[in-house]
Rosetta silent file (secondary structure, phi, psi, omega in degrees, C-alpha in Angstrom):
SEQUENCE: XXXXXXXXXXXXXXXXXXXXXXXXXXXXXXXXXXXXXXXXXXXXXXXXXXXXXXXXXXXXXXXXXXXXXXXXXXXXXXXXXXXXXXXXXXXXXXXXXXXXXXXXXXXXXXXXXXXXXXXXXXXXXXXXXXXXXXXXXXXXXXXXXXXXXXXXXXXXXXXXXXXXXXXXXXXXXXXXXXXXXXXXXXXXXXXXXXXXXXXXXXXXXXXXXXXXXXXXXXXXXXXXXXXXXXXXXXXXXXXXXXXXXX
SCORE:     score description
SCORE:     0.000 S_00000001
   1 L     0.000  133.745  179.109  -16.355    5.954    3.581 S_00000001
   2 E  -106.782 -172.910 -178.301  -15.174    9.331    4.663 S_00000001
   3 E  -132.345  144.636 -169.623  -12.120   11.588    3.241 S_00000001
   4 L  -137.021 -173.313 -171.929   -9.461   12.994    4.761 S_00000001
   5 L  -140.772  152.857 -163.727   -6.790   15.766    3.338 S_00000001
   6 E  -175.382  164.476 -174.219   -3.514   15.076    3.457 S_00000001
   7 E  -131.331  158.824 -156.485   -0.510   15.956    1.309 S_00000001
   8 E  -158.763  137.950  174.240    2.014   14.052   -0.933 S_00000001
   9 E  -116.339 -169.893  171.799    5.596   15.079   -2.290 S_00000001
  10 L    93.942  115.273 -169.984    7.917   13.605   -4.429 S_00000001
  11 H   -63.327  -39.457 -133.595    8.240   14.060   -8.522 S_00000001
  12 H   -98.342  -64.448  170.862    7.260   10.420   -9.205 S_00000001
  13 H   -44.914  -35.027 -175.956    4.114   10.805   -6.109 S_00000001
  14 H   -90.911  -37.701  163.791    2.703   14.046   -7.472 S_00000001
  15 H   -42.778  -35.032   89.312    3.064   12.806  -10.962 S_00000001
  16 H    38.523 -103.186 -174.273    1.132    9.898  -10.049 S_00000001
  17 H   -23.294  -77.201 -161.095   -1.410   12.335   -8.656 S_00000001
  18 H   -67.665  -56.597  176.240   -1.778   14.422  -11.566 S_00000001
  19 H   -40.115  -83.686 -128.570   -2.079   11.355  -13.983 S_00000001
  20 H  -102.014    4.185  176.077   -4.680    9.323  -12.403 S_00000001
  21 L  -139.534   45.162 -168.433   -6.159   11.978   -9.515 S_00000001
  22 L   -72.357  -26.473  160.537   -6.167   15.189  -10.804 S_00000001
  23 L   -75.717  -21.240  176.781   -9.094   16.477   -9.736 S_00000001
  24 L   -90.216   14.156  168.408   -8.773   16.012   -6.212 S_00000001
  25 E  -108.024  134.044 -144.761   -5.405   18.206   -5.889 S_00000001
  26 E   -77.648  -71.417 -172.785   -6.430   21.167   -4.348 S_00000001
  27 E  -137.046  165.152 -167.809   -3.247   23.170   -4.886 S_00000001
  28 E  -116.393  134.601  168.468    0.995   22.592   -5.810 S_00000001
  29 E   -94.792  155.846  177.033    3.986   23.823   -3.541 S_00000001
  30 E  -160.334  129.502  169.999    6.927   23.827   -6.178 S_00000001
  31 E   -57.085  153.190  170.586   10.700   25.225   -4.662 S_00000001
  32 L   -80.496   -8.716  179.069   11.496   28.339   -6.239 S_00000001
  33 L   -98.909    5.583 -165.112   14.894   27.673   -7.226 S_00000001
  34 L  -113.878  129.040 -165.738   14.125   24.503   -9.118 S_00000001
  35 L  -138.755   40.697  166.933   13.726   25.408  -12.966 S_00000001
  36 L  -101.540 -154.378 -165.851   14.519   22.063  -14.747 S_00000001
  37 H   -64.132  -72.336  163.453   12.527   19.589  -17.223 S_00000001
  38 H   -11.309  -77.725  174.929   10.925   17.865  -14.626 S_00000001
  39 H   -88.957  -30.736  167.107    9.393   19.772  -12.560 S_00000001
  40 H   -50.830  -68.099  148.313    8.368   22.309  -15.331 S_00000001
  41 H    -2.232  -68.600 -158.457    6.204   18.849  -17.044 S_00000001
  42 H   -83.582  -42.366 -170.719    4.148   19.081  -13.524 S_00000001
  43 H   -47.334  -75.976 -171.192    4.181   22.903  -13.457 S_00000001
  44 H   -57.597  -21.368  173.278    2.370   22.513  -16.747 S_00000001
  45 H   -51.698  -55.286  170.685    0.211   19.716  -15.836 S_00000001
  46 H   -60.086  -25.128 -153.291   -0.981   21.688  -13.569 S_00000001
  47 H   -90.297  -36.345  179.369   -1.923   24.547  -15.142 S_00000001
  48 H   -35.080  -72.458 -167.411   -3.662   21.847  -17.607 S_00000001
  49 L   -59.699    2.265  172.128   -5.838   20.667  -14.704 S_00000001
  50 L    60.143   30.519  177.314   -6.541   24.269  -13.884 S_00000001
  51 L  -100.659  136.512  165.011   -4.426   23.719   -9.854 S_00000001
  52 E   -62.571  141.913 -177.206   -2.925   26.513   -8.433 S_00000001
  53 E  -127.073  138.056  165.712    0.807   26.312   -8.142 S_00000001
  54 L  -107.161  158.362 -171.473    2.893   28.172   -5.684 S_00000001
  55 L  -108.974  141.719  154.851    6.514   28.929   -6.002 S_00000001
  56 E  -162.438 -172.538 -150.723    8.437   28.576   -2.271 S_00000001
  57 L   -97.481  156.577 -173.793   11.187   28.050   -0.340 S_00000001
  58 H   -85.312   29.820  177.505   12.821   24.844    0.622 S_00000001
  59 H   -95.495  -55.355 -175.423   12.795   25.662    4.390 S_00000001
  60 H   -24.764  -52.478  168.983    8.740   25.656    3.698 S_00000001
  61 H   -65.670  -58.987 -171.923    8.912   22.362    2.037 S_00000001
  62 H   -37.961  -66.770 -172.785   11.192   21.137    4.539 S_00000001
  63 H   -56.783  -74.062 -164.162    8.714   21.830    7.619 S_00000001
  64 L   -59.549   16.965  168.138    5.875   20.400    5.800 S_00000001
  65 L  -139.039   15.750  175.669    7.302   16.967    4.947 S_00000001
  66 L    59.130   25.854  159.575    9.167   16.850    8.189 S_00000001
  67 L    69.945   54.970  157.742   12.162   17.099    6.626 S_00000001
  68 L   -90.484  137.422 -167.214   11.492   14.195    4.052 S_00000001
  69 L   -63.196   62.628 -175.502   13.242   13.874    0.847 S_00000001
  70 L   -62.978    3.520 -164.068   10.494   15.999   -1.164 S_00000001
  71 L    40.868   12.241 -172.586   12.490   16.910   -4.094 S_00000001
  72 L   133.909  -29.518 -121.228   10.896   20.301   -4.819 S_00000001
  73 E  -179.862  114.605  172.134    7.621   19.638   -4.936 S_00000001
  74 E  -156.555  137.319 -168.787    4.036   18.905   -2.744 S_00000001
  75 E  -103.806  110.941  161.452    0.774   18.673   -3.592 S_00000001
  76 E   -92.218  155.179 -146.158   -2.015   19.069   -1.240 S_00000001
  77 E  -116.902  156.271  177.786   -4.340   16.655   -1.720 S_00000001
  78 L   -95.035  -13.596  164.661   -8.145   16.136   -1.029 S_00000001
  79 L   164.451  141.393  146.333   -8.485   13.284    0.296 S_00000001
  80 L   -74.938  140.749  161.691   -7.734    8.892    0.776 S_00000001
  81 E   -60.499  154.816  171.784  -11.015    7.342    1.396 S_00000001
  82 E  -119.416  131.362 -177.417  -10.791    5.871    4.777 S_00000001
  83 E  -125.495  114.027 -154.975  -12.367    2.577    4.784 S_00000001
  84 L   -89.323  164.021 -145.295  -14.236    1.365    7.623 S_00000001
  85 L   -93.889   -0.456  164.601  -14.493   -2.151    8.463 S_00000001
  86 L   -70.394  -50.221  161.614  -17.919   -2.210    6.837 S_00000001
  87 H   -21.332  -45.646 -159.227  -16.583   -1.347    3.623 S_00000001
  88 H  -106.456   -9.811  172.117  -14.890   -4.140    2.804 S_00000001
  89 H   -69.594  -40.998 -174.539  -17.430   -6.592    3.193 S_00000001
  90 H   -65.680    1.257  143.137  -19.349   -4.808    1.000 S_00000001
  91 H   -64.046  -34.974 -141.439  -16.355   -4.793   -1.458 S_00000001
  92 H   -91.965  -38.149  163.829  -16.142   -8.241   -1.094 S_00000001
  93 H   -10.560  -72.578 -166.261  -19.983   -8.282   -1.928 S_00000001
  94 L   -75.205   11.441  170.637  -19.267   -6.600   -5.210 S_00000001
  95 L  -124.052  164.949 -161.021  -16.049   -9.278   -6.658 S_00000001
  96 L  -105.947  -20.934 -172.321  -16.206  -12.229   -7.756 S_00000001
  97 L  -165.919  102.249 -176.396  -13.009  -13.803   -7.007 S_00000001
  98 L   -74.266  151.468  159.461  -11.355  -11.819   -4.254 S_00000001
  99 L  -151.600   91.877  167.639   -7.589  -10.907   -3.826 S_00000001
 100 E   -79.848  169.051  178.670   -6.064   -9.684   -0.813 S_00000001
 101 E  -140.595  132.339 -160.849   -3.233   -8.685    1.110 S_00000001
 102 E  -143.772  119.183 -168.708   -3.254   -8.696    4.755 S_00000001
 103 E  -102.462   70.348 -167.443   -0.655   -6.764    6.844 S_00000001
 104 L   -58.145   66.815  169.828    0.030   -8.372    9.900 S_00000001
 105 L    71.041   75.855  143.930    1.615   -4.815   11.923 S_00000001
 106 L   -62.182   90.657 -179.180    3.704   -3.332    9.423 S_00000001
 107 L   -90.539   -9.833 -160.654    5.176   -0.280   11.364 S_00000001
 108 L   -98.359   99.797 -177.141    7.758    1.164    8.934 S_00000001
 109 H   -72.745   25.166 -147.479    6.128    3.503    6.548 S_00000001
 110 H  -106.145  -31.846  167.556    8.425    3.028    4.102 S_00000001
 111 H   -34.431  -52.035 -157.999    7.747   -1.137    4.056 S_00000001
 112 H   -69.070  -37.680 -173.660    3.591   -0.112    3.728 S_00000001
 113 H   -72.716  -31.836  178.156    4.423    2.278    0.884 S_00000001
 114 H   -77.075  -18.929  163.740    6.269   -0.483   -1.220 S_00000001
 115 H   -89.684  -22.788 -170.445    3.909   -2.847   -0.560 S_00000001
 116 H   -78.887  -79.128  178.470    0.766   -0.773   -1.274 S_00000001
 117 H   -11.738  -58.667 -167.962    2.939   -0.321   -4.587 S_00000001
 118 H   -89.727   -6.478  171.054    3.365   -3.910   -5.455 S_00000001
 119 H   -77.457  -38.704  178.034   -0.192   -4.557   -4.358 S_00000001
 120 H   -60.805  -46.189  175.440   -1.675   -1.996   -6.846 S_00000001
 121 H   -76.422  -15.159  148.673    0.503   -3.449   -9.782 S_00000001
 122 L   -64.106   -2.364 -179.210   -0.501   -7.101   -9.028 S_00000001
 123 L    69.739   44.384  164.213   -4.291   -5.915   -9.196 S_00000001
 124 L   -87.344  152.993 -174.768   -5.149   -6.635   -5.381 S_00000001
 125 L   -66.608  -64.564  159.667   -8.279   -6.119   -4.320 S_00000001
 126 E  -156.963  152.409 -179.450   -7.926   -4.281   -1.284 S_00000001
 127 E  -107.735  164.426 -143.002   -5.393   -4.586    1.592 S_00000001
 128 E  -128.998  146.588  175.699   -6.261   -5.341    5.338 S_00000001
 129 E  -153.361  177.247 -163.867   -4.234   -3.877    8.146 S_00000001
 130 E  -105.005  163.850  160.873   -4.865   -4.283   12.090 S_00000001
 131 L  -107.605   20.403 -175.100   -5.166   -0.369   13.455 S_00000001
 132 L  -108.831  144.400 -176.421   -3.163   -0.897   17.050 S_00000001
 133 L    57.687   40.983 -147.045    0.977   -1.365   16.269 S_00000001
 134 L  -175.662  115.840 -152.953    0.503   -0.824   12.778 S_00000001
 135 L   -56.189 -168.510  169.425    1.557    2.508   10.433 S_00000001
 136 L  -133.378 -134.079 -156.486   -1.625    3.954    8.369 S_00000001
 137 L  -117.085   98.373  152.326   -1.556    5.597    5.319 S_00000001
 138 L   -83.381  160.632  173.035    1.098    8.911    5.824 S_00000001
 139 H   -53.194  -90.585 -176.300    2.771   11.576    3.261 S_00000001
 140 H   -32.990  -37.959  159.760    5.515    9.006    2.980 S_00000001
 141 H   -53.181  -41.964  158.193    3.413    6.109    2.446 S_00000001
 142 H   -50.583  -56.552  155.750    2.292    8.098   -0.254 S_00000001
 143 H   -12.198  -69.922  133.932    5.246    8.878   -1.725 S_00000001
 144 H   -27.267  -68.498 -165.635    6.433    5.648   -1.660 S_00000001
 145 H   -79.152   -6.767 -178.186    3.761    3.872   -2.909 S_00000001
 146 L    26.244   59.295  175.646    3.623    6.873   -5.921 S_00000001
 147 L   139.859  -46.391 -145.075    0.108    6.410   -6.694 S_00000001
 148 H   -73.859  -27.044  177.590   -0.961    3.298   -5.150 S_00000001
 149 H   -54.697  -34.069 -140.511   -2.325    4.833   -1.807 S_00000001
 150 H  -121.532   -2.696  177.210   -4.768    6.592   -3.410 S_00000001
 151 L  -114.226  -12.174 -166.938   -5.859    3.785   -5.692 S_00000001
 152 L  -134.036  116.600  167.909   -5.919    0.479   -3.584 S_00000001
 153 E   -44.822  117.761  164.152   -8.339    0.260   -0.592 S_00000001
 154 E  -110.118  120.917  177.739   -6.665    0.136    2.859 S_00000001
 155 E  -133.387  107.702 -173.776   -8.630   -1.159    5.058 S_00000001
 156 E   -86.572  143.634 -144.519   -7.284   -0.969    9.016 S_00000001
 157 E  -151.005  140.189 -176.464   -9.587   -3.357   11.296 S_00000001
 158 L   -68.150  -67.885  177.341   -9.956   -3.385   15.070 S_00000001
 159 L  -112.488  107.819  167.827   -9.498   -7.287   15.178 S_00000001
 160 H     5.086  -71.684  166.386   -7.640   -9.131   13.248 S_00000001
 161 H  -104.610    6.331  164.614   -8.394  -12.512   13.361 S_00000001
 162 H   -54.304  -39.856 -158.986  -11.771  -11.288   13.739 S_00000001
 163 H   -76.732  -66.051 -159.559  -11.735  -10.134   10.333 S_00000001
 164 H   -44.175  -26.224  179.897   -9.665  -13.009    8.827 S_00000001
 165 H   -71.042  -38.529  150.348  -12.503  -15.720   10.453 S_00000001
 166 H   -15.550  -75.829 -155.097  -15.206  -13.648    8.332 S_00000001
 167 H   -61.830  -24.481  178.926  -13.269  -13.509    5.233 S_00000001
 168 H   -38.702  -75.863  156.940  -13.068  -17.513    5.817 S_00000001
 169 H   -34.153  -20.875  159.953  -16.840  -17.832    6.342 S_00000001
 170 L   -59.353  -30.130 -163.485  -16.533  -16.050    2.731 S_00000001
 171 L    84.125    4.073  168.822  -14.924  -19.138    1.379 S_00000001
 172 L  -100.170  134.674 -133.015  -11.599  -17.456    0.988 S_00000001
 173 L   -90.743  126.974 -155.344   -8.695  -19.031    1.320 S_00000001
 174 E  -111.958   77.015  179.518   -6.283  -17.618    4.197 S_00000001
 175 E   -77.009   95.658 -152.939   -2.365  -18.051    2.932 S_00000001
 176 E   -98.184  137.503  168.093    0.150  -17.174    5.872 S_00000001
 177 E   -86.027  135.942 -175.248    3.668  -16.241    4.678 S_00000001
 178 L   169.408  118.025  172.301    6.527  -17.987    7.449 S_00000001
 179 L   -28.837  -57.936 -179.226   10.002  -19.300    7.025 S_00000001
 180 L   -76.241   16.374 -167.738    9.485  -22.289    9.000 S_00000001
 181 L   -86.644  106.465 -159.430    6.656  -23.226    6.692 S_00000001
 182 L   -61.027  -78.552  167.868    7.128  -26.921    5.149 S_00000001
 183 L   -35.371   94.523  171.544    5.262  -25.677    1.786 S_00000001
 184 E   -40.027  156.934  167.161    7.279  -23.895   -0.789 S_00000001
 185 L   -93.907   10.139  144.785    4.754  -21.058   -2.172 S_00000001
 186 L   -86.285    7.461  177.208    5.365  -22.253   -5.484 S_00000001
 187 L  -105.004   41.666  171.816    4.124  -25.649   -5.247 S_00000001
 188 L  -101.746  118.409  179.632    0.935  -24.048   -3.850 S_00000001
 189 L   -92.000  134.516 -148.682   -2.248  -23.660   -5.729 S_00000001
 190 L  -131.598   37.429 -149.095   -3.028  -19.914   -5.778 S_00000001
 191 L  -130.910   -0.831  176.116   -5.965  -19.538   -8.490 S_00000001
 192 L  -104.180 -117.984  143.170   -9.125  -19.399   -6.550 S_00000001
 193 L   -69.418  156.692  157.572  -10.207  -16.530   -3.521 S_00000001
 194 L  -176.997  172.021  166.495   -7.714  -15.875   -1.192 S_00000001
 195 E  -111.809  124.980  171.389   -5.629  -13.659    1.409 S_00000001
 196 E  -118.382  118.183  179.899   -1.997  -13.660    1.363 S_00000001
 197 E   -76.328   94.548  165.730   -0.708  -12.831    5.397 S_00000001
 198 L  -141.159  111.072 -127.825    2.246  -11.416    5.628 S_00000001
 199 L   -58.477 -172.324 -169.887    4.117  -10.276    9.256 S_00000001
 200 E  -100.734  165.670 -176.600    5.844   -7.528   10.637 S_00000001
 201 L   -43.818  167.977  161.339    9.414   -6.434   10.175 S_00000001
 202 L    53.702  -53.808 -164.058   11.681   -8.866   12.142 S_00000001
 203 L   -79.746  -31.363  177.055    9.054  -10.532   14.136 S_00000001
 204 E    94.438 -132.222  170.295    6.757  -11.982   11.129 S_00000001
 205 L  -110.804  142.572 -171.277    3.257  -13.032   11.786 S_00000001
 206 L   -45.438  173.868 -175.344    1.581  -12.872   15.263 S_00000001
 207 L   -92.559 -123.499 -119.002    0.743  -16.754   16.746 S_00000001
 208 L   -24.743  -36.084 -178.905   -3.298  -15.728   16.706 S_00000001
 209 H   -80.554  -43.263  166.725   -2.706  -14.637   12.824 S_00000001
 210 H   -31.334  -54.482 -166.642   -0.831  -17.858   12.393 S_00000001
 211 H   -57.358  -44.014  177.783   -3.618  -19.698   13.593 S_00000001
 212 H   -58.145  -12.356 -177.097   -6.001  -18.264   11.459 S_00000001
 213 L   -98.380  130.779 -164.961   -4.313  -18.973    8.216 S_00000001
 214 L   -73.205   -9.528 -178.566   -5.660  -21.942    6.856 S_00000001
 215 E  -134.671  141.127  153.837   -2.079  -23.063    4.801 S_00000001
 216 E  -110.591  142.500 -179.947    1.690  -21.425    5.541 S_00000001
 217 E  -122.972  173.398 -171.686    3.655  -21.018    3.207 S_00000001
 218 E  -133.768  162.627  169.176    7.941  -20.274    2.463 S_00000001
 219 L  -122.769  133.945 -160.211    9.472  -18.454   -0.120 S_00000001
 220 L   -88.870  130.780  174.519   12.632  -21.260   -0.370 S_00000001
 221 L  -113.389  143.531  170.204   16.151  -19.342    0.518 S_00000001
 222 L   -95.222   -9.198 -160.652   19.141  -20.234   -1.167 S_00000001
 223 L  -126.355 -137.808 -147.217   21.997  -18.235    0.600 S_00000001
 224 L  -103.096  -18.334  162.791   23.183  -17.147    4.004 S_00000001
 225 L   -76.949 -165.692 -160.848   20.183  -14.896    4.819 S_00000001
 226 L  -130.925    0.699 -161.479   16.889  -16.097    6.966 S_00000001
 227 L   175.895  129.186  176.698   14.635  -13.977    5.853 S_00000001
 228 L   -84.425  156.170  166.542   13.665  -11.052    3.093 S_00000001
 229 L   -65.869  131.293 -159.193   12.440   -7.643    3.710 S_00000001
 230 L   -62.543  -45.544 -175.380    8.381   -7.565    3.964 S_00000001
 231 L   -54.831  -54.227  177.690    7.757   -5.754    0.817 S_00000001
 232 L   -23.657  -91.880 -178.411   10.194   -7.812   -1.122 S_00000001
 233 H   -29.281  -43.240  178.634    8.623  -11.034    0.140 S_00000001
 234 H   -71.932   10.502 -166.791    5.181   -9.402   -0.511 S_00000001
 235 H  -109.325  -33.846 -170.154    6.225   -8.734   -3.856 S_00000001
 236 L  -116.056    6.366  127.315    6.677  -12.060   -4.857 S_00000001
 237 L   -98.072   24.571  174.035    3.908  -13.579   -3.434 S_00000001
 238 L   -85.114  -37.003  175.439    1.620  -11.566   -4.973 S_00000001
 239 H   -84.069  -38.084  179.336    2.982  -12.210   -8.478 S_00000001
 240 H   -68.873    5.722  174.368    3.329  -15.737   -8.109 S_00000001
 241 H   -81.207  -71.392 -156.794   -1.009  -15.343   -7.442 S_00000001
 242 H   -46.255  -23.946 -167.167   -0.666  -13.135  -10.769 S_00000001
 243 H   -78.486  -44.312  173.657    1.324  -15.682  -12.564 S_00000001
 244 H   -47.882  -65.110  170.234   -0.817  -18.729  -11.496 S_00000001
 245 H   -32.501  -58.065  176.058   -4.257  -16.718  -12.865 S_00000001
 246 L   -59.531    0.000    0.000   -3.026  -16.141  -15.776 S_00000001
């Protein structure tokens, strides 16, 4: 695993930071014109944590978040692990009863950050991503996911179903999310190893990742749309894993 350096805005993202990764923020950007509750609480955090804070302007902030809603306030950071396709077997090595999430070309970072989110609060293991048509880990994925990047392995993989025949050969159980899918995901038993697959905006999952998943599953629609946004949907099969375990 290597490190990379990379920076994260965003009240709710640097707080985040400063809770559960405090040591690895190098130094704080803070606008100079913002003097409220808020951002004074991080001001002081920092100062806890012994990180230099700078006061500057919001054209400053502006270039360095690409003109992303930063509210005031970026933190450079020291580093995401980057996790190489070796990595995760030898994660998988070390659990006992795996639980993944596998990200058939998610390009929207705002989708990856919300999912990374709902993956960290369901207690996934690590999440699987392809690295050709498919975002990575960005300031805005960070943001977004307001913590969770920096806490839940992402692990990007040359081939795909390469990986997914491995994790098989693992004994874990390969659960494709798709509409057309006969099997509600709540009549599904969800309590052993597994992968839960689930596709890119609009388009879903690839036929090759289809093949590879040993069950598809639906989340059953009642109304006049066809189809949920992928973080939603990945939000709610991930909790119906947490609900079954328990």
């Amino acid at each position: 695993m290597s490190e990379k350096k990379l920076l994260v805005f965003g009240l709710h993202a640097v707080e985040s930071l400063l809770k559960k990764n405090s040591q690895r923020i190098t130094r704080m950007m803070v606008l100079r014109e913002r003097h409220d509750q808020k951002m004074q609480a991080l001001i002081d955090a920092a100062k806890e944590h012994s990180i230099p804070v700078e006061l500057t302007t919001r054209h400053e902030l502006d270039q360095l978040t690409h003109q992303e809603n930063h509210q005031g306030v970026v933190a450079f950071y020291r580093g995401v692990k980057n996790y190489s396709e070796g990595d995760l077997e030898e994660l998988l090595d070390s659990i006992d009863k795996p639980f993944l999430l596998i990200l058939d070309g998610v390009q929207d970072p705002h989708n990856l950050g919300a999912c990374l989110r709902s993956a960290d609060a369901a207690g996934v293991h690590a999440v699987i991503a392809p690295k050709d048509k498919a975002v990575g880990i960005t300031p805005t994925v960070s943001k977004v996911a307001s913590g969770a990047a920096e806490n839940v392995p992402f692990i990007q993989v040359t081939n795909l179903a390469r990986t997914m025949k491995m994790l098989q050969e693992r004994g874990i159980w390969i659960y494709g999310a798709a509409g057309e899918a006969e099997q509600p995901i709540f009549q599904a038993k969800l309590t052993g190893a597994l992968a839960i697959v689930l596709g890119a905006e609009g388009s879903g999952l690839r036929r090759l990742t289809r093949d590879h998943c040993d069950i598809l599953l639906k989340i059953p629609m009642h109304g006049t749309v066809s189809s949920l946004n992928v973080s939603v949907a990945t939000g709610i099969f991930l909790f119906e894993v947490v609900r079954q375990r328990k």
